[in-house]
N, C-alpha and C positions, 0 to 999 in steps of 0.2 A: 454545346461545347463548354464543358463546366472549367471555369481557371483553375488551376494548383500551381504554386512551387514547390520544389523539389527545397527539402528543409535541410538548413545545414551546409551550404553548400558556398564552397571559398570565393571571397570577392575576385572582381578581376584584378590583374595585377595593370604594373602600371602602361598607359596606353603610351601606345606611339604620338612621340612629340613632347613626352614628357620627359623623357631621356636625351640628352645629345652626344650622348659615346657613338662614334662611327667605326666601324672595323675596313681597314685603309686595305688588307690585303683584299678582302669581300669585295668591296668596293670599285677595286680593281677588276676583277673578273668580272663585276658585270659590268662594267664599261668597256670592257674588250669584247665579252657577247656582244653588246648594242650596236657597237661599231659593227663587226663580225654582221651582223643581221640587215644594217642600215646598207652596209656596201653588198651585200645578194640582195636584199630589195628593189636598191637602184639598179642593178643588172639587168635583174629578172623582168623590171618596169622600165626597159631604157630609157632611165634618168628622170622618170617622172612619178617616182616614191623616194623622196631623202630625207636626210636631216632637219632641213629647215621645212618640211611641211608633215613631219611625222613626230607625234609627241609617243615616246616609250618611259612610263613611269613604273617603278619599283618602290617595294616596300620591302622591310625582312626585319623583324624582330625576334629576339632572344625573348621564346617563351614566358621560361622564369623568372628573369630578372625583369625584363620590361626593356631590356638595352636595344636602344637600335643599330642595330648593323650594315645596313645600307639605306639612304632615304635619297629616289632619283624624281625629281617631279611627282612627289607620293601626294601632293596635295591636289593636283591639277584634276578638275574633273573629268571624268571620259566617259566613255559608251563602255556598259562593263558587260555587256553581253550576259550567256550563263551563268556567269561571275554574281549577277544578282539574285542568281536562286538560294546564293547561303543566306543572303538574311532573311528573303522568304520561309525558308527552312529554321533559323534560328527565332528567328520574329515569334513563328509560330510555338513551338516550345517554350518562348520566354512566356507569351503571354495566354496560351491555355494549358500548358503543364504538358509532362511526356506521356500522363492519363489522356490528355482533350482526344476529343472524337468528330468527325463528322457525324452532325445526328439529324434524319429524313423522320420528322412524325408521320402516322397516319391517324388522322382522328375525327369525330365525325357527333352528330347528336342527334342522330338518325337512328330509331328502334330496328331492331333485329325480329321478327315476327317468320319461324319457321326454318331460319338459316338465310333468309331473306336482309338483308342491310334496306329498309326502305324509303333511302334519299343516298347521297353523296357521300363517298369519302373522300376526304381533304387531305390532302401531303404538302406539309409547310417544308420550304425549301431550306436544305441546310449545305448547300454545294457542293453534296458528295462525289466524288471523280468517276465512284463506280468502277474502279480499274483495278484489275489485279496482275501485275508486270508475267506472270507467271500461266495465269489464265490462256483463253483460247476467246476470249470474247464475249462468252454468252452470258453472264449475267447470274450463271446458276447461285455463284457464291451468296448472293443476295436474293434473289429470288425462292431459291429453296424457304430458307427460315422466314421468311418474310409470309411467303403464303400460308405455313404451317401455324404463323402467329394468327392472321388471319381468321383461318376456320378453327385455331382456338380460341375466339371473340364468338363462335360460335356462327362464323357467316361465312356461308356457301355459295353466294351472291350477293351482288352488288346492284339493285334496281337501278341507282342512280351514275353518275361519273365519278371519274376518279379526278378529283378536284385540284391542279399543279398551283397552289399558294407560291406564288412568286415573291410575295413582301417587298420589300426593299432593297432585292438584289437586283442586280443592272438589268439591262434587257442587251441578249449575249447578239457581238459584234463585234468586229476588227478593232485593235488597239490601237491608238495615233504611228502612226514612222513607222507602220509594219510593215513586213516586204510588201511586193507589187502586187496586183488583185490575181494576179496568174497563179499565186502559188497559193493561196485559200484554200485549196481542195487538199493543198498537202500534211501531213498529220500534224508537223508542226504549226501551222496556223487554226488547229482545231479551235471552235472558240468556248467559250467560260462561259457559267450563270449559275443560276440556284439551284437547276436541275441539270442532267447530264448522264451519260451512259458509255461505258467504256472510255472514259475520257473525252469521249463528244467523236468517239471514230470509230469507222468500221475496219474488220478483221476480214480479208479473205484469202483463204486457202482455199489454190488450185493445186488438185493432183491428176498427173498425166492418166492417162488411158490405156486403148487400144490403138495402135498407130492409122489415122488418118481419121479417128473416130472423134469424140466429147472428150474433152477433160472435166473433172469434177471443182464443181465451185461450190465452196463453202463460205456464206457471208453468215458473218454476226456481230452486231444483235439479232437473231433471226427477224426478229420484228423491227422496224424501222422507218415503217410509211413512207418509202418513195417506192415508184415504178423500177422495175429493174431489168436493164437493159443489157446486152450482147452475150456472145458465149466464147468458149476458149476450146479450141481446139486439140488436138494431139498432132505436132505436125511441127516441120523444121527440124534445124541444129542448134536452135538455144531457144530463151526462154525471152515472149516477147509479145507481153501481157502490160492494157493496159485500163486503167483502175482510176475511178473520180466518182463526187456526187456534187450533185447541186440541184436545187428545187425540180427541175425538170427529170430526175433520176438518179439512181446510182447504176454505174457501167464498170463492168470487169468482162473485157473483150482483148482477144487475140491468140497468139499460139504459144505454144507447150511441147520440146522436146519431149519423148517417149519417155528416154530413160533421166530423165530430170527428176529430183526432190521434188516435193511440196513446194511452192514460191507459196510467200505468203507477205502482204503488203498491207498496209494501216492506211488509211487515208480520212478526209474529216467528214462528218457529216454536216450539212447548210445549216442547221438549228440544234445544239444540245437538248433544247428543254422540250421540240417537237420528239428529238430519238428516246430521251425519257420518257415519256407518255406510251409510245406505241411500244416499247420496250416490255413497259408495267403492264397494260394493258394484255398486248398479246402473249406474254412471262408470265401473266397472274390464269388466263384463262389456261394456258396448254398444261398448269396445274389443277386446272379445275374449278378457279375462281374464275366466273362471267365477270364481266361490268357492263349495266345493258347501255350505258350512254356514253361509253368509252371517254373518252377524256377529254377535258378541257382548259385553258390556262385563266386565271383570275389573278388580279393583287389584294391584299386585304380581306379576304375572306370572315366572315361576321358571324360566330353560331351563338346559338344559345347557352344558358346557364348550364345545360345536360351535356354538353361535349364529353368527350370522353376519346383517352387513348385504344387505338385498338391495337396500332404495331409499330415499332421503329425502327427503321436500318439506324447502327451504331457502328462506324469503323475508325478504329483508332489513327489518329494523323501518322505514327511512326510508320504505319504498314505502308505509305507512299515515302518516305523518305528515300530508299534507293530508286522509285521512280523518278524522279525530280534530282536527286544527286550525282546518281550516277547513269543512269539512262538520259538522263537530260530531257525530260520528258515536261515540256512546255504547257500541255493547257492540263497536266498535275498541279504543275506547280501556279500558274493559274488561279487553278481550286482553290486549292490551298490560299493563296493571296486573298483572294475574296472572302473565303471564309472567317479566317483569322481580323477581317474588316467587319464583318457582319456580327461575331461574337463580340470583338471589344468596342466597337463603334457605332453598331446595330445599325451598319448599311454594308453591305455587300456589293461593293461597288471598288472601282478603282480609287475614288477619292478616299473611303473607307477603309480600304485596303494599304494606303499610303499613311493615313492618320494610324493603323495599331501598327506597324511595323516602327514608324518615329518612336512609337510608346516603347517598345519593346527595344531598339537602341539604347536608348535615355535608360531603360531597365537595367543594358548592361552594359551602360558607360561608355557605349561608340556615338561620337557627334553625329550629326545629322546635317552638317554644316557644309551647303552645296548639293544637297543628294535630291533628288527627280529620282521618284519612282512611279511609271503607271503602269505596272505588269508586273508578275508574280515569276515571271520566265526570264526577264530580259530580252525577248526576242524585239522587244520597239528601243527605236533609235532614238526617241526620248531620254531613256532613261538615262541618270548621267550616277557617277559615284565615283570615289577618289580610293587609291593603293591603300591610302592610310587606313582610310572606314574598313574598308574587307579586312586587310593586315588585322585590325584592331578587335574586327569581331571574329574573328578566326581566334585570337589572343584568348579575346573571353570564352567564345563556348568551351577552348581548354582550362579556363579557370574554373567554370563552372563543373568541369566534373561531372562526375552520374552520371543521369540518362539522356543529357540534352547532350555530353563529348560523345558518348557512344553511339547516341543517335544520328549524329552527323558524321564525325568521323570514320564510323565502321561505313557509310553511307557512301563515301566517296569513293570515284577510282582511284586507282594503287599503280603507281607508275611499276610498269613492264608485266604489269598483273591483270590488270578487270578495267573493264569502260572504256574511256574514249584517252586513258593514257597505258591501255591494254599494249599496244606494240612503240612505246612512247621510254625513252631511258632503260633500255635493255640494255644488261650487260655493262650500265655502271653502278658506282654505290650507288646511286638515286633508285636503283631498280629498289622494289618494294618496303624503301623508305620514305618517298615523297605519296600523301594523298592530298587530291587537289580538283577543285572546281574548274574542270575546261571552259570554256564560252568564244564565242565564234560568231559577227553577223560582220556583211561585208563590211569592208572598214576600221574593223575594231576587232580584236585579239587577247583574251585574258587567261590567265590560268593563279589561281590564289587557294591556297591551302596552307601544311605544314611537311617541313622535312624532320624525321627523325634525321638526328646528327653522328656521325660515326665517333663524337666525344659524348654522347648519350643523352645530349639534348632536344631539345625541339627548336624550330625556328620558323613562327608562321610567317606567311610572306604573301604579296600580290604582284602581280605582272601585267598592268594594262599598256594597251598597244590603238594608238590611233593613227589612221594613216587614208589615205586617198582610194578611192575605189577603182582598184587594179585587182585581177582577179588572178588567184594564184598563189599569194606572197604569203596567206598563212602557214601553208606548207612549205615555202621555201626559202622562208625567211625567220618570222615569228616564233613558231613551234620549236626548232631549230633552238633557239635563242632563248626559250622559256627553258629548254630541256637542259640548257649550258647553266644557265644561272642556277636550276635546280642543284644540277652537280656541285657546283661550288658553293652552295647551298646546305647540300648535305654531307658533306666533305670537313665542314668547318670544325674543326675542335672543341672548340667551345671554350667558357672562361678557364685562363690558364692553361690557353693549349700553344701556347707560345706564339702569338698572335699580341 
């Protein structure tokens, strides 16, 4: 992952905290949302969600000028949920440039005698995600050139393994405060490491049949080294299929309406860097490359002076950005964490991944002052981060300009437009002027982005929400109450608009 900056490119402007102009009407409205949101909370939780045990802080800054417009407990730490995949996202742009790459070597110092490779080939891990939001699972996108690079080395076989160079990236397993061990199998707890395949999850599509007959199951990676367990029938009046793996198998069992669509469900696999292997492995042979010792994990792998490249996956970090921004796509963003650790830190690890992101702050002038990060997703309840930090780097990637605003910004969802604020601010000004980082784990509530202003400005903002674990109240309360302030948000006039 080679670093660049983008040359040329305008400092931030000033951060939140360094202004104290408050906009009194702003101000106002969202202290009537809050209220608004604090009395359906306590409703909807009879009396056991309120005021005095739910902290709701706000940030909203005047893009250009740096003026703050609202500041409501912007300092207090919270669980910022998805809310932390922007500086994951931004982290990584500040500090390997909007060229950096995930880069997978293959290299080996092993003669080629016939088409024959006669010892091992080595793949140093570079924690590619392997995922393409668009894809169907299988891996062709990187498989194809990969092989083709291959028996352009001139090698038709592989006598020895395919050798998973782990280095100094973690050894993949659950994050601290993650949900309970029941939901592991679900996409979003996939987990992370130096190797990985589809995002470390399988794909399958069921399509219905003949009535009372087979339904057709499609898993991929096709290769993936567990047993494989149940089948899905054609039968019933809905769709009621059900899907997991863990060491002991992968299962997709149960029934399938006749006249149903495709179902198609994501779930995690127990090991990324084991689906990596049997992935490459049986990916590399159904092209025609054997490997007679199939694959094995090592760290620190040792060769001689005659090493030599033979092939390398290279995929640029931007092509996951709307995975992670606007899919919300957790062990992406993961990846990415790790990674952007492993380049600037040379550990691919969570503490790694905490040390280049600090760097990468500091790069563009967002404190770090209070912030716990050990995840690249925010899915763990760890992590902690204040209105201000998000507000502030939301501020910068817009001062920044180029390809690190477009690369996030185009990235995010578009209230009443795309993602998870797709049916979210319809039908007010907010509709397709606020884009904005959702985040969601029980508890805790965030959405931070920027509103375009109907006076033609910008106004980034944050919205964290902590509150008791009652189940229900982001819908009924929260969401509600981000979607009010948005409004009044984007609403504002701006300097000089008689305010």
């Amino acid at each position: 992952m080679p670093a660049s900056q983008d040359q040329g490119s305008p400092k931030p402007g000033p951060l939140p905290g360094e202004a104290a102009t408050l906009d009194a009407e702003l101000g106002q409205a969202v202290e009537a949302a809050v209220a608004r949101a604090l009395g359906r909370a306590r409703k909807a939780s009879k009396d056991k969600v309120h005021g005095n045990n739910t902290t709701v802080s706000v940030m909203a800054v005047d893009a250009r000028t740096g003026r703050i417009l609202v500041q409501r407990l912007s300092e207090v730490p919270l669980v910022p949920a998805s809310n932390l995949k922007l500086m994951t996202a931004a982290a990584a742009l500040a500090e390997l440039g909007a060229g950096g790459a995930f880069v997978t070597r293959f290299i080996t110092d092993a003669a080629v005698v016939n088409g024959v490779l006669e010892g091992d080939l080595v793949v140093l891990a570079g924690g590619d995600p392997l995922h393409d939001r668009e894809g169907d699972g299988s891996l062709a996108t990187w498989l194809d050139p990969l092989a083709e690079a291959i028996s352009a080395a001139g090698i038709d076989r592989i006598q020895g393994a395919l050798v998973l160079d782990e280095g100094g990236w973690l050894e993949p397993g659950p994050g601290p405060m993650w949900p309970a061990k029941s939901q592991y199998w679900r996409d979003y707890c996939a987990l992370a490491g130096g190797f990985t395949a589809n995002g470390g999850c399988f794909r399958a599509t069921v399509t219905p049949g003949a009535p009372g007959g087979s339904a057709g199951v499609v898993l991929r990676p096709r290769h993936h080294g567990l047993t494989r367990k149940g089948s899905v029938t054609t039968a019933g009046k809905r769709v009621a299929v059900n899907v997991g793996a863990n060491r002991s198998g992968v299962t997709v069992r149960g029934k399938i309406k006749a006249s149903s669509r495709p179902y198609v469900a994501e779930f995690s696999h127990p090991d990324p860097v084991e689906l990596f292997g049997h992935a490459m492995v049986g990916g590399l042979a159904d092209r025609g490359i054997e490997i007679g010792e199939g694959y094995r994990r090592e760290r620190g792998v040792v060769l001689d002076g005659a090493a030599r490249m033979v092939a390398e996956i290279r995929t640029p970090i931007t092509s996951v950005m709307r995975a992670i921004l606007l899919d919300s796509n957790n062990p992406v963003a993961d990846q990415l964490f790790l990674a952007t650790g492993a380049a600037v830190e040379g550990s691919g690890t969570r503490e790694g991944g905490a040390k280049a992101v600090r760097t990468a702050l500091a790069r563009l002038g967002v404190s770090t002052r209070s912030l716990v990060q050990v995840d690249g997703s925010g899915l763990s309840k760890a992590n902690l981060a204040t209105a201000q930090q998000l507000a502030a780097l939301v501020a910068a990637v817009i001062h920044q300009g180029g390809a690190m605003r477009s690369a996030i910004l185009d990235s995010l969802p578009v209230a009443g437009r795309s993602g998870k604020l797709a049916s979210r601010m319809r039908g007010t000004v907010a509709e397709g002027r606020v884009r904005a980082k959702t985040g969601w784990v029980k508890g805790a509530s965030g959405l931070s982005g920027v509103a375009e202003t109907t006076g033609g400005g910008e106004v980034v903002f944050s919205i964290l929400v902590q509150y008791p674990l009652v189940d229900g109240l982001n819908t009924a309360a929260w969401k509600p109450m981000q979607d009010e302030i948005c409004v009044a948000l984007a609403s504002w006039p701006g300097e000089g608009g008689g305010r």
